[in-house]
N, C-alpha and C positions, 0 to 999 in steps of 0.2 A: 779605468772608466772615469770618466767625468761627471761629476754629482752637483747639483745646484740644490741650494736651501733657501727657502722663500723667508724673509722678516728680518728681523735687523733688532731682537731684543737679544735678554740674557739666554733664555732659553734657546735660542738660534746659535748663540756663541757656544754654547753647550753642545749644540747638535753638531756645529763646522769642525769642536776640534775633538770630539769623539769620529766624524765619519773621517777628519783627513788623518787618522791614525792608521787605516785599513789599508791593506797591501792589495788592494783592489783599484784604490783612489789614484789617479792620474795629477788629479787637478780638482778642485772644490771653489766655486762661484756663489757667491751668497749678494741676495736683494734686498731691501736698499744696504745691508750689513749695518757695523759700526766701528768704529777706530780700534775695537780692540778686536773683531773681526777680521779685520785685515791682513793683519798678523799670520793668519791659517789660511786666508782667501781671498781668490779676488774681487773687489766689490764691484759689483755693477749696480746705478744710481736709476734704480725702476722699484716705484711703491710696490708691498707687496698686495695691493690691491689693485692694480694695473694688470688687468689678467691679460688681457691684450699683449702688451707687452712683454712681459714674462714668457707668453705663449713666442711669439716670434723672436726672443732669444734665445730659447730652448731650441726651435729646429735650426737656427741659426748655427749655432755652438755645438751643433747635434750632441746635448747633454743627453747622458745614459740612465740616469737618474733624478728624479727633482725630491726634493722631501720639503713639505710645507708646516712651517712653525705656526704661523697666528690663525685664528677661530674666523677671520673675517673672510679670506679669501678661499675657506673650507665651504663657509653656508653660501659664497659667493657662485660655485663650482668650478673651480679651478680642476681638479680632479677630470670631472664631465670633459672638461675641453682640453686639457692634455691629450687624456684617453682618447677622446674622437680624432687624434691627429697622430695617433701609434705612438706618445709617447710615454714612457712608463714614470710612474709618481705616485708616490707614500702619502695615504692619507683617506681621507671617508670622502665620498664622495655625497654631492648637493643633498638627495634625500637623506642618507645615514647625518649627516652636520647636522641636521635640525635636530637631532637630541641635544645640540647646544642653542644651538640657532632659536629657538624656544619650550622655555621653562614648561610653560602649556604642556606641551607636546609630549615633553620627558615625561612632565607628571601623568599625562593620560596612558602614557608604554605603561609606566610604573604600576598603574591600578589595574588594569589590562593585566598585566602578564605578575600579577601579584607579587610586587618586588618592595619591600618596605622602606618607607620614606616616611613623612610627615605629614598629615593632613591637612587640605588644603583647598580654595575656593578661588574662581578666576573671575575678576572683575574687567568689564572697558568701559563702564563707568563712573565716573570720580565718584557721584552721591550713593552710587552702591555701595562702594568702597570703602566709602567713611561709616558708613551704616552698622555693615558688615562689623569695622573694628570695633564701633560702641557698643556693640552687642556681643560681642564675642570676651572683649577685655583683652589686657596687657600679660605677660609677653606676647609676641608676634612679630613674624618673619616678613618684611613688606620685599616683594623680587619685581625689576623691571623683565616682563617678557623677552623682551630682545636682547643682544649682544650689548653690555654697557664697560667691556674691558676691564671685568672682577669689580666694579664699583656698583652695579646693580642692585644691591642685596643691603637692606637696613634692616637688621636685630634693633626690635623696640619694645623699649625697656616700659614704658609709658603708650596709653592711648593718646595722648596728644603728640610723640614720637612718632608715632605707627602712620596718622591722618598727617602730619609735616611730611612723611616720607613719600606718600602717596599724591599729597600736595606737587613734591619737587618733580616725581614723575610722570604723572600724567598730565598737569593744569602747567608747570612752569613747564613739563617736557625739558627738562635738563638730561635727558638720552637721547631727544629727538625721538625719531619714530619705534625707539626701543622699547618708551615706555604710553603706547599705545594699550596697554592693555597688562595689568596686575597680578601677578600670582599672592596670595595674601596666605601664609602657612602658620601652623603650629609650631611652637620654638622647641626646640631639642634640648637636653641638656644631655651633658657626657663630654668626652674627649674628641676631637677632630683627628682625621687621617685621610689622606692622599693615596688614593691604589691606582696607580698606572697599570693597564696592560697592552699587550701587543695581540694581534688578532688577526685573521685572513678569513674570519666571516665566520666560521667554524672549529678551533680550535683559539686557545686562550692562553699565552706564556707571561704571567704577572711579573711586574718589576719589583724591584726593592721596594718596602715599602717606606711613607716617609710622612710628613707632618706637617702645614704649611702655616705662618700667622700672616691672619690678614689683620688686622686693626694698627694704626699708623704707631700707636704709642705702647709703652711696655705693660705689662699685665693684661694685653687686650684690651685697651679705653682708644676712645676715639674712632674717627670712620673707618670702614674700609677704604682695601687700597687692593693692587692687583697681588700683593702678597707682599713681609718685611723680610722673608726668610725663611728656610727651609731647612730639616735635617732627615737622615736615614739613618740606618732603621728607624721605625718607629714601635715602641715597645708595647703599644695598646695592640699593635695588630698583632696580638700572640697566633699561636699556629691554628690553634680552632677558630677563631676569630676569621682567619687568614681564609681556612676552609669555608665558615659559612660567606665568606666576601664573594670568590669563587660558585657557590652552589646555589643561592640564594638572589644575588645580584650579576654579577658577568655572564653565566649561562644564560641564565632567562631573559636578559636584555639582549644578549645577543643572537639567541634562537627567535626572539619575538620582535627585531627588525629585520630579520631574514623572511619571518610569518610574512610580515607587513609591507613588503616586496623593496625596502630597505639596505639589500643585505651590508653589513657595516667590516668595513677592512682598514685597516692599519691602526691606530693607536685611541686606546677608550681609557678617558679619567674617570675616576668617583671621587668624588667631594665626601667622605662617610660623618657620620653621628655614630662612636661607638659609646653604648652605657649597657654597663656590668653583662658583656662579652657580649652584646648584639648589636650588629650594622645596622644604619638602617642611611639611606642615601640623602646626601642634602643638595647635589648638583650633578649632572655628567657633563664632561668637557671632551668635546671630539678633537683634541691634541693634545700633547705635553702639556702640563702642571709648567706653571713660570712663579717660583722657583724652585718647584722640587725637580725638573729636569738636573739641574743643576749637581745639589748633592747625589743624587741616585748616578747620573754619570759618572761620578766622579768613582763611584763604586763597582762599576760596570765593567767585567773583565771581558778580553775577546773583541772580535770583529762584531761593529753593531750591522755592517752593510746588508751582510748572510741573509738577515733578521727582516731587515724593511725588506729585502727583494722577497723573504718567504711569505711576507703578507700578504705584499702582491701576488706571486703565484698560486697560494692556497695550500702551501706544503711546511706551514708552520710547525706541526706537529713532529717534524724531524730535527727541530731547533730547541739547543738550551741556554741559558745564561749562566753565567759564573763570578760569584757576587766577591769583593772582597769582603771580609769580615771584619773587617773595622769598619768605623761611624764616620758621617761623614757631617759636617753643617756649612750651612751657607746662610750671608748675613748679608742683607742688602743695604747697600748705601743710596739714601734718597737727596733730595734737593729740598730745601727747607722751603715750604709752604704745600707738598706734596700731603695728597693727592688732590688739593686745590691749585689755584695757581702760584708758580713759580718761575725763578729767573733760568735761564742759559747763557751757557758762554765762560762760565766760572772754569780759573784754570785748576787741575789735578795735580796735586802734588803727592809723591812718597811711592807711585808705582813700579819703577824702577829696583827700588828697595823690596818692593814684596814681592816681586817676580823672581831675586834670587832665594826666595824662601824654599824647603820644601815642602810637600805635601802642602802644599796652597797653590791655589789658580784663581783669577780675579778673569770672570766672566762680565764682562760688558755690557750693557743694557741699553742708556741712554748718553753717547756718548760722542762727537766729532771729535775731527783735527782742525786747529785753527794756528795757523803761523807755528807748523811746526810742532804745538802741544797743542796736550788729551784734552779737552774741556766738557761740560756739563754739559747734555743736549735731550735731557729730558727731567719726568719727575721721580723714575727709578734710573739710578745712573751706573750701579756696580753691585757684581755681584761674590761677593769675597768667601770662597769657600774650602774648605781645612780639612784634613783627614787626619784621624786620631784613632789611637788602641780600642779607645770606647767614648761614648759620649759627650763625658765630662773632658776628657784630653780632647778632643775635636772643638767643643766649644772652648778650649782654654787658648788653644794652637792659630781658630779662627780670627779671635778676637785681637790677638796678637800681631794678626795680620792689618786687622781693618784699623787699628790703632795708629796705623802708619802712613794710615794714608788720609788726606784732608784736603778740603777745600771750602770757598766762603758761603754758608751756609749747608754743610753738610746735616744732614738727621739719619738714626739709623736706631735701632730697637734694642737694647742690650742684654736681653732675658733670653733670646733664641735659642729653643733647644733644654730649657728649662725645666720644660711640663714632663720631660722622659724621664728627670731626674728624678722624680719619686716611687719610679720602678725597677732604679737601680740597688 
């Protein structure tokens, strides 16, 4: 069969060389890809927000498959307009997206279908907004409504944090039409965790679970960012833990978009706040986690193909996964001024070198070819991920790897995978 993957980050490079492993795969075509993409598949140079296009290279190529990576051309309906032309494609479709597609919306499933979160009040107001914060007080969660590609979300430490944050998004609209309108929450304290699951509307097969840092710098300081790095397992999701994620959040979100005429198929993230064994949800993502796609593949035994077509058909419940049991971490390499602006074009050096490594695979993000070499072509550009006995070897192995590789202006987080070690 021939399989098409929509987007061109690390998480997509994740998905092209996990599906072109299958003894199903003919051929694997990925949009727009990236230089390290390539390697697995063929690129074809169409945005993955070109539905249009997309569309008429898929009956083209008569692809048998399409699986879509980014959040944009999910709330876009990509799905809707595959489907209307018989062709078959992994992923939520227009109504199920808007559990990402807006925070709003999530938070209203969430109190509706009684699923624990954070408390919270929605402004599209600026002067409400600031109101709200001064009366409320510091901590507080300020979230642009819309899609802001993992940047949305300012943890404020301070009232005058909270009303700057609220400033940047509604008055300067620094998201554009994202941040038309404010989620303003309760801050959490506890541990973060990433639950991936797979899904066909009705039954529920969780992935590894895993762990993500978003704040650019180590110990968690500075802004967010669409993620520094990722590892699996993650040891907060102990098994009860595991179970209430499962009974408490997955079911009931997903029986109460099916309520809601909704109904949500192929791949649902939770963003969780666990503190002393209780979930309680800080986001949902209608696709892969970018980077915990990454180490979770990397642990992921068996054909994933099975899997995404079971979504699609509705016969999930006849499908299992088979995890390895070692750790896995993944460590991203940024461009220095990331996740503000930054340069391209910068050449990569030392890949070569860590491709004959084992148990490491350097996943691609932001990346061309220019005369020949890999060069720098975004503000996450690499995604350098190691598999180890347990934890602490995974991060020993990874690091080992990323150590090797450089370029002018590289940044990269060096604590990843840290926060597990106090449960070892």
């Amino acid at each position: 069969m021939k399989v098409l993957v929509v987007g061109g980050g690390g998480r997509e490079h994740a998905l092209v060389w996990k599906i072109a492993q299958s003894p199903k795969v003919s051929k694997v075509y990925c949009a727009p890809g990236n230089a390290g993409i390539s390697e697995q598949a063929a690129i074809i140079p169409i945005r993955a927000n070109d539905l249009d296009g997309l569309l008429d290279f898929a009956l083209k190529e008569k692809i048998d498959l399409t699986v879509v990576g980014p959040e944009e051309p999910l709330t876009k309906g990509i799905v809707d307009l595959f489907e209307s032309r018989g062709l078959c494609i992994f992923g939520s479709n227009q109504k199920a997206a808007e559990l990402e597609g807006s925070k709003a919306f999530a938070k209203e499933m969430m109190r509706k279908y009684r699923i624990p979160t954070a408390s919270w009040e929605l402004f599209d107001r600026y002067e409400e907004a600031v109101a709200y914060i001064r009366k409320q007080g510091a901590p507080l969660v300020v979230k642009a409504d819309g899609l802001a590609a993992g940047k949305g979300v300012a943890v404020c430490r301070t009232v005058e944090e909270a009303v700057q944050s609220v400033e940047r998004i509604m008055v300067q609209r620094v998201f554009g039409e994202a941040g038309r309108r404010v989620v303003i929450e309760e801050c959490l304290v506890g541990e973060e965790a990433s639950y991936i699951a797979f899904t066909d509307g009705k039954s529920i097969l969780p992935l590894a679970s895993s762990q993500d840092h978003k704040p650019i710098f180590d110990g968690d300081e500075g802004p967010n960012t669409g993620g520094m790095g990722a590892y699996s397992p993650a040891p907060v999701v102990t098994d009860e833990v595991h179970q209430k994620i499962i009974e408490k959040i997955l079911r009931p979100i997903i029986h109460g978009m099916g309520e809601e005429g909704r109904p949500y198929k192929g791949v649902l993230y939770a963003g969780l706040m666990i503190h002393e064994g209780h979930p309680k949800v800080l986001e949902f993502n209608a696709r892969f986690g970018d980077p915990e796609t990454q180490p979770v593949l990397m642990r992921m035994k068996g054909d994933i193909v099975p899997i995404l077509e079971a979504c699609i058909n509705g016969d999930l419940a006849r499908r299992a996964i088979e995890w390895d049991r070692r750790a896995s971490v993944c460590v991203v390499m940024a461009s220095r001024g990331y996740p503000g602006d930054y340069e391209k074009g910068k050449a990569i050096q030392g890949l070569k070198e860590v491709s004959q490594m084992r148990d490491v695979f350097v996943f691609h993000a932001g990346t061309a070819m220019k005369d020949g070499q890999v060069v720098t072509n975004g503000g996450r550009v690499l995604g350098v991920t190691g598999l180890g006995e347990d934890i602490p070897r995974a991060i020993e192995r990874t690091y080992e790897a990323v150590r090797k590789i450089y370029w002018e202006g590289v940044h990269y987080r060096t604590d990843i995978g840290r926060k597990a070690l106090c449960w070892l």
